[in-house]
mmCIF file of the N, C-alpha and C atoms, coordinates in Angstrom:
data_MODEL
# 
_entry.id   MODEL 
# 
loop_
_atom_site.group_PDB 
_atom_site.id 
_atom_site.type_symbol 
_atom_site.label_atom_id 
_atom_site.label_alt_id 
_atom_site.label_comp_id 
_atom_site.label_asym_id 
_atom_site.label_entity_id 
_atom_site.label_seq_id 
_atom_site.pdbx_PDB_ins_code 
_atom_site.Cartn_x 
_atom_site.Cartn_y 
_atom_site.Cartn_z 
_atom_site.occupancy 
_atom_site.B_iso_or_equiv 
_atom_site.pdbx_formal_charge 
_atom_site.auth_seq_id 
_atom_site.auth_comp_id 
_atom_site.auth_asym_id 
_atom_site.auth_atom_id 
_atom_site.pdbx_PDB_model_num 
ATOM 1   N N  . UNK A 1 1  ? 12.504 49.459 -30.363 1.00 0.00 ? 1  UNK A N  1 
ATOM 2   C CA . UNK A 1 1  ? 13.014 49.981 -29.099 1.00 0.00 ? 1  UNK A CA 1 
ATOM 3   C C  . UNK A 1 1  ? 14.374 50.630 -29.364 1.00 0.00 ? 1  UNK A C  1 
ATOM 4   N N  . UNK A 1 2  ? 14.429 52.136 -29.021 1.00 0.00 ? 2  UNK A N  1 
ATOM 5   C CA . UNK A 1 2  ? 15.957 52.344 -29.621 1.00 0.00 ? 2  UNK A CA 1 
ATOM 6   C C  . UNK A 1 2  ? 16.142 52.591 -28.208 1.00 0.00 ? 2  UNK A C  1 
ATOM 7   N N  . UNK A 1 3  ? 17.750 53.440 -28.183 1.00 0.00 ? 3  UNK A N  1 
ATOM 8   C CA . UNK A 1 3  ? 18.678 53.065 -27.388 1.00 0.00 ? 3  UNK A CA 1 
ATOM 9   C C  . UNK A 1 3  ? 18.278 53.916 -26.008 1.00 0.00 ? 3  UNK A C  1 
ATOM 10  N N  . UNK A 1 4  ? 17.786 54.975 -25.898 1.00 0.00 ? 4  UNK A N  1 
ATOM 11  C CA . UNK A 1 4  ? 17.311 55.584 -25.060 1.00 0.00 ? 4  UNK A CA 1 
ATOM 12  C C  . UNK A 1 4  ? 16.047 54.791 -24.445 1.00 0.00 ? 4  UNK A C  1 
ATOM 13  N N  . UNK A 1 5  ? 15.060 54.324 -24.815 1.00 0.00 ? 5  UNK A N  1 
ATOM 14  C CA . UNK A 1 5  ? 14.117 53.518 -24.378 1.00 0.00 ? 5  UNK A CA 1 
ATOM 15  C C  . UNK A 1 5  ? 14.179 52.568 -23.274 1.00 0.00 ? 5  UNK A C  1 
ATOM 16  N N  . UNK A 1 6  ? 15.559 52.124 -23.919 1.00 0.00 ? 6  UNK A N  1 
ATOM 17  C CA . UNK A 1 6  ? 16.580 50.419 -23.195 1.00 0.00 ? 6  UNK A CA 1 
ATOM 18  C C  . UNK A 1 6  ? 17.051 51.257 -21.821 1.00 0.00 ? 6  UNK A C  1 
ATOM 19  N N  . UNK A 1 7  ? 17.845 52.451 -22.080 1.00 0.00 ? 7  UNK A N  1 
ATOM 20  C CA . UNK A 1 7  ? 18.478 52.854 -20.987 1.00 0.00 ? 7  UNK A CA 1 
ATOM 21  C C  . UNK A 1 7  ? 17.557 53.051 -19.644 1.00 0.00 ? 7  UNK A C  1 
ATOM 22  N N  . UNK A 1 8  ? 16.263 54.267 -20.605 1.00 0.00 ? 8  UNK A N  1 
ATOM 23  C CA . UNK A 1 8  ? 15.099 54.379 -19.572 1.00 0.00 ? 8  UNK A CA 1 
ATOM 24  C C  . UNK A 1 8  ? 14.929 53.168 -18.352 1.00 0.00 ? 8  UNK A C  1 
ATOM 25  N N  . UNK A 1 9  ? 14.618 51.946 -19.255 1.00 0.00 ? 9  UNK A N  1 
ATOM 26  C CA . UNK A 1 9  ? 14.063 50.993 -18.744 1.00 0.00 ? 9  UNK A CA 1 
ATOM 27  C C  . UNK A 1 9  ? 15.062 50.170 -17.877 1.00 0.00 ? 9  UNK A C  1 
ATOM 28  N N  . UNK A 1 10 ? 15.882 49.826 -18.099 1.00 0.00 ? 10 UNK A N  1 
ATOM 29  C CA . UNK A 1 10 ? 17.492 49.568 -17.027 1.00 0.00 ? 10 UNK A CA 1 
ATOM 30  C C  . UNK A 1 10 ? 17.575 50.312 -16.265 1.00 0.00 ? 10 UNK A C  1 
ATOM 31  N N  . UNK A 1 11 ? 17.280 51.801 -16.269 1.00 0.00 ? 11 UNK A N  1 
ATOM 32  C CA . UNK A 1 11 ? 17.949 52.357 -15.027 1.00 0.00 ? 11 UNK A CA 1 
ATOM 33  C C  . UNK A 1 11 ? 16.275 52.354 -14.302 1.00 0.00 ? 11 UNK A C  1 
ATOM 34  N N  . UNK A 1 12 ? 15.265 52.524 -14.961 1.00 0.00 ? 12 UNK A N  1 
ATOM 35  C CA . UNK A 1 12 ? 13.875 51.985 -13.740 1.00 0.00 ? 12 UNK A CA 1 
ATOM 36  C C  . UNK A 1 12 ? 14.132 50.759 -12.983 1.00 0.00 ? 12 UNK A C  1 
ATOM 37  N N  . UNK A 1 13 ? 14.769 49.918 -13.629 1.00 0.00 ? 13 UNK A N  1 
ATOM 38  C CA . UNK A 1 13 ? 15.030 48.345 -13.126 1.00 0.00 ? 13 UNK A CA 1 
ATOM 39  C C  . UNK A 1 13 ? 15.687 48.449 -11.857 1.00 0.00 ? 13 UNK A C  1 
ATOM 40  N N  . UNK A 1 14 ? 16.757 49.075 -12.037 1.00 0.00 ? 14 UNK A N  1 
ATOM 41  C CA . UNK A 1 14 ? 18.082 49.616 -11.133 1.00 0.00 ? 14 UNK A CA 1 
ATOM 42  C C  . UNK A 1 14 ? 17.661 50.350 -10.054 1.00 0.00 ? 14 UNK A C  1 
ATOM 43  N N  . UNK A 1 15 ? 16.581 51.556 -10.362 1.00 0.00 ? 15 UNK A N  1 
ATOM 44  C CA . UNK A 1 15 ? 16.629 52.506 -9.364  1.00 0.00 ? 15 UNK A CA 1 
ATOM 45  C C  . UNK A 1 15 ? 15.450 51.178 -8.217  1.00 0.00 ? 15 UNK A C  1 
ATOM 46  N N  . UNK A 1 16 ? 14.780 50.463 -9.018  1.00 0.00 ? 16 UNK A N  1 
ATOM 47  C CA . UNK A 1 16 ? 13.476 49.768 -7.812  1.00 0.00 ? 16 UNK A CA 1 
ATOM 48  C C  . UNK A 1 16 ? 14.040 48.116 -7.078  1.00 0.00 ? 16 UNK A C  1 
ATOM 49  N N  . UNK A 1 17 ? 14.592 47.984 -8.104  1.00 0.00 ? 17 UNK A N  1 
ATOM 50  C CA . UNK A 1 17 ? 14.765 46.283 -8.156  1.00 0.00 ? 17 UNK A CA 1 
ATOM 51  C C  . UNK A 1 17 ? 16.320 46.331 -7.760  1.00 0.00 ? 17 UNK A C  1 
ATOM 52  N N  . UNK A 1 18 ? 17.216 46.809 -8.049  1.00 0.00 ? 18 UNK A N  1 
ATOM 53  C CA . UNK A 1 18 ? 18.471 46.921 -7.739  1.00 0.00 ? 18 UNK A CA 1 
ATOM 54  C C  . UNK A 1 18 ? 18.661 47.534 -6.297  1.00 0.00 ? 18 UNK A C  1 
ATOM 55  N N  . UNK A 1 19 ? 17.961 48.749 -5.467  1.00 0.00 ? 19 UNK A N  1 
ATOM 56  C CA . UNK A 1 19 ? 17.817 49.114 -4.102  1.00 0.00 ? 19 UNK A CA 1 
ATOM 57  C C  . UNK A 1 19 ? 17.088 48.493 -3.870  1.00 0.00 ? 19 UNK A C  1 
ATOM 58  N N  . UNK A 1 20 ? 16.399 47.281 -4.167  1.00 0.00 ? 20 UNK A N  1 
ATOM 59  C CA . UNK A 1 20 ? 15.720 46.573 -3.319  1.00 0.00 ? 20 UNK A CA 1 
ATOM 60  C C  . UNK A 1 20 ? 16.599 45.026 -2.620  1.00 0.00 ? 20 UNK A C  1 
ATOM 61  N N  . UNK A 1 21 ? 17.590 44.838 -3.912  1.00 0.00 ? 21 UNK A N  1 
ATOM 62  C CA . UNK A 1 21 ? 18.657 44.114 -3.960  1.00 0.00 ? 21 UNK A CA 1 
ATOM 63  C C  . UNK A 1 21 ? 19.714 44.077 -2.930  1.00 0.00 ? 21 UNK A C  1 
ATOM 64  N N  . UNK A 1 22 ? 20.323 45.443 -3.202  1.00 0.00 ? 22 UNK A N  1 
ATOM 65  C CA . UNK A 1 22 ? 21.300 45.764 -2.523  1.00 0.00 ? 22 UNK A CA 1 
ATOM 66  C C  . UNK A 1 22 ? 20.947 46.121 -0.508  1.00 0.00 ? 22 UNK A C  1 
ATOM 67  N N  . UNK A 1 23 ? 19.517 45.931 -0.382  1.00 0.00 ? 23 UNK A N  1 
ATOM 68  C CA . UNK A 1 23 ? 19.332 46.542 0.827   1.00 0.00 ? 23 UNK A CA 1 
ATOM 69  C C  . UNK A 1 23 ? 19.023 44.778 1.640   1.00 0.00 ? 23 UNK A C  1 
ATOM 70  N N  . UNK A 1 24 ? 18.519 44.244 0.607   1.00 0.00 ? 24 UNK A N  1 
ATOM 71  C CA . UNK A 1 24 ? 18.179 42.251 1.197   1.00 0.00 ? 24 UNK A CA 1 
ATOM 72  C C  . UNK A 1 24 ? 20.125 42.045 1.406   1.00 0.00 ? 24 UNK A C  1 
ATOM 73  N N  . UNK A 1 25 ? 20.430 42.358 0.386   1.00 0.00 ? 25 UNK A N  1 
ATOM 74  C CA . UNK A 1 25 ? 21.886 41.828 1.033   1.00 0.00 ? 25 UNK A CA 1 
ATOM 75  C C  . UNK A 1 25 ? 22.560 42.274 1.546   1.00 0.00 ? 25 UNK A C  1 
ATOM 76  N N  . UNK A 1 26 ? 22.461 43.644 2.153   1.00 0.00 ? 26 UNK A N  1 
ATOM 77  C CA . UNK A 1 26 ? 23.028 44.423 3.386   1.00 0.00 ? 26 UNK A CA 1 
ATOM 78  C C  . UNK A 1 26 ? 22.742 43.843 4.704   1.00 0.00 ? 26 UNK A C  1 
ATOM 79  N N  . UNK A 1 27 ? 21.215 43.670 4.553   1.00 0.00 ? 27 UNK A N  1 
ATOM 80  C CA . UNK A 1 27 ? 20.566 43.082 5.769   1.00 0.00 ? 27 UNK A CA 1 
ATOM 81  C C  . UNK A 1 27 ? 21.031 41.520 6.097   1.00 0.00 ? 27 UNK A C  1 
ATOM 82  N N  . UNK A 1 28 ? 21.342 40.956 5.428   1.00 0.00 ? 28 UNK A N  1 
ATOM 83  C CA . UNK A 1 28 ? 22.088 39.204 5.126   1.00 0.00 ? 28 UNK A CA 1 
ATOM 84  C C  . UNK A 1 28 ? 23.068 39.598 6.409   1.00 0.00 ? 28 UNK A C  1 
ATOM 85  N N  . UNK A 1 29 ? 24.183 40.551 5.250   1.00 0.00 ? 29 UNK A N  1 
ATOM 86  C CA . UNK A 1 29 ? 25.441 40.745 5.537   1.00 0.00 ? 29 UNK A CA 1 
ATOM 87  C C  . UNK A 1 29 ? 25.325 41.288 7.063   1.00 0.00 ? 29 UNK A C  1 
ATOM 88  N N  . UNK A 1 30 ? 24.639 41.893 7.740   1.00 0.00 ? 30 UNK A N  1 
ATOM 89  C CA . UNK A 1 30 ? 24.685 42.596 8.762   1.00 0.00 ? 30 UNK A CA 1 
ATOM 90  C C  . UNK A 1 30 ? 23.982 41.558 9.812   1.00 0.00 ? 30 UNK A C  1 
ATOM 91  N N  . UNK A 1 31 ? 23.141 40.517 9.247   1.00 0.00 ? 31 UNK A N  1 
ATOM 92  C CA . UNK A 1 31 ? 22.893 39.720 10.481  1.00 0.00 ? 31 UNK A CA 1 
ATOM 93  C C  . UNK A 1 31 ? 23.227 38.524 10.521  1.00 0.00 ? 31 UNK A C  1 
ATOM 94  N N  . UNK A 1 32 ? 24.412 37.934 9.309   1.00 0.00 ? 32 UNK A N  1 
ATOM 95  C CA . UNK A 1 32 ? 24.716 36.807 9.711   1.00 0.00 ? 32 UNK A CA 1 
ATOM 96  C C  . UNK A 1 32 ? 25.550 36.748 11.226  1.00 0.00 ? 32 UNK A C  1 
ATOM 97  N N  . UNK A 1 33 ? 26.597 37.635 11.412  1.00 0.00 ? 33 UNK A N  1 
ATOM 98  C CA . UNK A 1 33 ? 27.276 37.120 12.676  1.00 0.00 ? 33 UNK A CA 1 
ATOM 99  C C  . UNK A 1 33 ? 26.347 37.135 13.997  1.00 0.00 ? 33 UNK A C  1 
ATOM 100 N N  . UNK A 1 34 ? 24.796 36.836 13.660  1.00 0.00 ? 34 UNK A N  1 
ATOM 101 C CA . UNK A 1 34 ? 24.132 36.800 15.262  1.00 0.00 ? 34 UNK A CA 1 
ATOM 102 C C  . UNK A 1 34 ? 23.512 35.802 14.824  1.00 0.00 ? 34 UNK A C  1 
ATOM 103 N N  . UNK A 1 35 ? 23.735 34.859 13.918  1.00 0.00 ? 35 UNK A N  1 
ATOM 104 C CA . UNK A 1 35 ? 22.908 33.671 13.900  1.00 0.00 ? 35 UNK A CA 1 
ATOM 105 C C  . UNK A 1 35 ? 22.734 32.721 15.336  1.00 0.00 ? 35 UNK A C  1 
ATOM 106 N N  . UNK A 1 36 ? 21.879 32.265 15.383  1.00 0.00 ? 36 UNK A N  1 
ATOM 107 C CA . UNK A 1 36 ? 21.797 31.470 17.051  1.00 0.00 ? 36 UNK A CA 1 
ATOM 108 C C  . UNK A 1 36 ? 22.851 30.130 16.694  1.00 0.00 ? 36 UNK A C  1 
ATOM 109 N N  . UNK A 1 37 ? 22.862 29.899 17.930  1.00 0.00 ? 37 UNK A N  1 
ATOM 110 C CA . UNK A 1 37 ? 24.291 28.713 17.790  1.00 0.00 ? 37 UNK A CA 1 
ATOM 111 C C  . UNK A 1 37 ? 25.356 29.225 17.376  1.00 0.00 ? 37 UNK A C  1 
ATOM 112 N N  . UNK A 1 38 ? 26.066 30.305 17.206  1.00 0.00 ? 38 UNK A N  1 
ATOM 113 C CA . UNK A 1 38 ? 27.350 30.489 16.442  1.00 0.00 ? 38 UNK A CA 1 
ATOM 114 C C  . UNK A 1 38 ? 28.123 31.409 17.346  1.00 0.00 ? 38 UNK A C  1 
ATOM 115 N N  . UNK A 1 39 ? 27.544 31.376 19.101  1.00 0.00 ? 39 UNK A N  1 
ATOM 116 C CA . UNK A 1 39 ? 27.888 32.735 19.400  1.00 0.00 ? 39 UNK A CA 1 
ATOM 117 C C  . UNK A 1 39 ? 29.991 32.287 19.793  1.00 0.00 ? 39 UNK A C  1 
ATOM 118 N N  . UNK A 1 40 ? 29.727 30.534 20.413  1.00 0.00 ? 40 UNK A N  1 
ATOM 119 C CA . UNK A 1 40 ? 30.963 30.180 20.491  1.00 0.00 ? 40 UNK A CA 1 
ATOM 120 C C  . UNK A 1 40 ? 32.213 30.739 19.479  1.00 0.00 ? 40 UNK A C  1 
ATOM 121 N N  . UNK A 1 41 ? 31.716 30.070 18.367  1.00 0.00 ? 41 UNK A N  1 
ATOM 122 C CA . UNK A 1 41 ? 32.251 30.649 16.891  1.00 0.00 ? 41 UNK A CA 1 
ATOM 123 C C  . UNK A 1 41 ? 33.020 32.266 16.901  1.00 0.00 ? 41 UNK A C  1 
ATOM 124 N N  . UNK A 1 42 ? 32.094 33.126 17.073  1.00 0.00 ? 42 UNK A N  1 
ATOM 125 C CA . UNK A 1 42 ? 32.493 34.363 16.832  1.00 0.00 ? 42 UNK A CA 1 
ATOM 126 C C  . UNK A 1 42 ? 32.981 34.726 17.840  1.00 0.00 ? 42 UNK A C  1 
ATOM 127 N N  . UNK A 1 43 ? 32.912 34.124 19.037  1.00 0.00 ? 43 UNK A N  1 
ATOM 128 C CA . UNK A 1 43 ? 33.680 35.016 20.530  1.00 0.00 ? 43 UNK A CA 1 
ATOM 129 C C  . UNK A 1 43 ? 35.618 33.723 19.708  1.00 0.00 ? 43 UNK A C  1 
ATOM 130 N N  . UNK A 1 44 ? 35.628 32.631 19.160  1.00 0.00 ? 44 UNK A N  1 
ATOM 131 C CA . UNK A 1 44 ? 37.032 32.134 19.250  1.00 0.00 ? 44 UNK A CA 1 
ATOM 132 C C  . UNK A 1 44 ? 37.651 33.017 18.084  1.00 0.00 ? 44 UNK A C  1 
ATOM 133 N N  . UNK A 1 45 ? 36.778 33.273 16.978  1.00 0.00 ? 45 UNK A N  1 
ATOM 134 C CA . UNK A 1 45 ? 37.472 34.130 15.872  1.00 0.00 ? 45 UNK A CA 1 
ATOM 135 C C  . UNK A 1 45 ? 37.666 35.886 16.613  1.00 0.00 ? 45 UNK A C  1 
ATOM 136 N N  . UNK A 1 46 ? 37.197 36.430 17.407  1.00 0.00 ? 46 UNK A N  1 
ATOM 137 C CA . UNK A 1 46 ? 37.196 37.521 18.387  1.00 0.00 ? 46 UNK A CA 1 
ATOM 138 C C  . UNK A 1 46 ? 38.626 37.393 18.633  1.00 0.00 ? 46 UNK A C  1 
ATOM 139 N N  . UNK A 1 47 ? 39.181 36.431 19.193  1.00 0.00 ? 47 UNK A N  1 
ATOM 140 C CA . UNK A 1 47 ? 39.913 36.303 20.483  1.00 0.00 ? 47 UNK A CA 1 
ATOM 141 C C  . UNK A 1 47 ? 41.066 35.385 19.670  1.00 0.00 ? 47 UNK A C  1 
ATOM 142 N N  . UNK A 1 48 ? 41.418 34.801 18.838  1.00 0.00 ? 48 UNK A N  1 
ATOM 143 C CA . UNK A 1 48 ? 42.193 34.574 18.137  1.00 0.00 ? 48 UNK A CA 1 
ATOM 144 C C  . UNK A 1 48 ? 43.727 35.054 17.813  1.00 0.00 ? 48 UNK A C  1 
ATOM 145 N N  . UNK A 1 49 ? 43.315 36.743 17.968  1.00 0.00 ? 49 UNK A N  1 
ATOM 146 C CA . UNK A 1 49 ? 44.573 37.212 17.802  1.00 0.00 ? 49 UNK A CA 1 
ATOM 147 C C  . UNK A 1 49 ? 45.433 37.411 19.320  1.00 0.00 ? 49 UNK A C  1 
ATOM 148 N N  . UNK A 1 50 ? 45.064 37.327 20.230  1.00 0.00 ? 50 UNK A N  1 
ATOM 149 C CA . UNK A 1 50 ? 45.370 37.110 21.100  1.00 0.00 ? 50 UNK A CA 1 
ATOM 150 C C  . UNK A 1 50 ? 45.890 35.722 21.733  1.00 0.00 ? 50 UNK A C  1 
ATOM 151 N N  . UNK A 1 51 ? 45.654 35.128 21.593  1.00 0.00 ? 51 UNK A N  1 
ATOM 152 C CA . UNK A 1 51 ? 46.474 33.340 21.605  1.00 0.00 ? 51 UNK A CA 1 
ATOM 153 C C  . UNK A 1 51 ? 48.011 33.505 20.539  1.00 0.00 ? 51 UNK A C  1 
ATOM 154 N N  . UNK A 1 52 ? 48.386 32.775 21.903  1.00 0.00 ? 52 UNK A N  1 
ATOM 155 C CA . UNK A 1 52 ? 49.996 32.580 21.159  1.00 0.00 ? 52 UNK A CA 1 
ATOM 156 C C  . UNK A 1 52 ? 50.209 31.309 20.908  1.00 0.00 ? 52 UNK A C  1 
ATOM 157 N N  . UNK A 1 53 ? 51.202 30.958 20.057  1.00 0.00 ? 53 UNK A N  1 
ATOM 158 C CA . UNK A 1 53 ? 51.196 29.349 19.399  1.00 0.00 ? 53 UNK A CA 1 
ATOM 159 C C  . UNK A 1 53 ? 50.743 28.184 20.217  1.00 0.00 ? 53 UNK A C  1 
ATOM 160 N N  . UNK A 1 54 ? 51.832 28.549 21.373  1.00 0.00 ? 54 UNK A N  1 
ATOM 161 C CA . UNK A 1 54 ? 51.558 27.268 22.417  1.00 0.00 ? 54 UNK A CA 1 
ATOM 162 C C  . UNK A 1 54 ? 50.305 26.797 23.021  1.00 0.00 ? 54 UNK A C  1 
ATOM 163 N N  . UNK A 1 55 ? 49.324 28.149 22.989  1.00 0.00 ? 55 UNK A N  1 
ATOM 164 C CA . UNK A 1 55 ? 48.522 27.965 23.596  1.00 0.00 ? 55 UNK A CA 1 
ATOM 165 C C  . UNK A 1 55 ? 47.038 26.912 23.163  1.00 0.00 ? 55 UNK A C  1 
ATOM 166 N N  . UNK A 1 56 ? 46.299 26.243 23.979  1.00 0.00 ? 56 UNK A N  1 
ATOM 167 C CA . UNK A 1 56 ? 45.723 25.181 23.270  1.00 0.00 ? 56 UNK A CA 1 
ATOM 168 C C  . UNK A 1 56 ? 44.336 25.746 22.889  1.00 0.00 ? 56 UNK A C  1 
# 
């Protein structure tokens, strides 16, 4: 197997298996903040910057 062969075959890997990769963990990334139960969660991290020290 010389060196061109290897490359061939890495970048087939890359172009099928790697966009197949990168698109499962886009989709992760894009629907964790609607997990059920968490909506409390994300409306206090929302609203966070708005609270001042004192406030409870």
């Amino acid at each position: 197997m010389n060196a061109h062969s290897t490359y061939e075959t890495l970048r087939h890997i890359a172009d099928s298996w790697g966009l197949l990769a990168m698109m499962l963990v886009f989709l992760v990334l894009v629907a964790w903040p609607f997990r059920p139960g968490h909506r409390a969660r994300n409306e206090e991290a929302a609203t966070m910057i708005f609270k001042d020290e004192n406030d409870g």
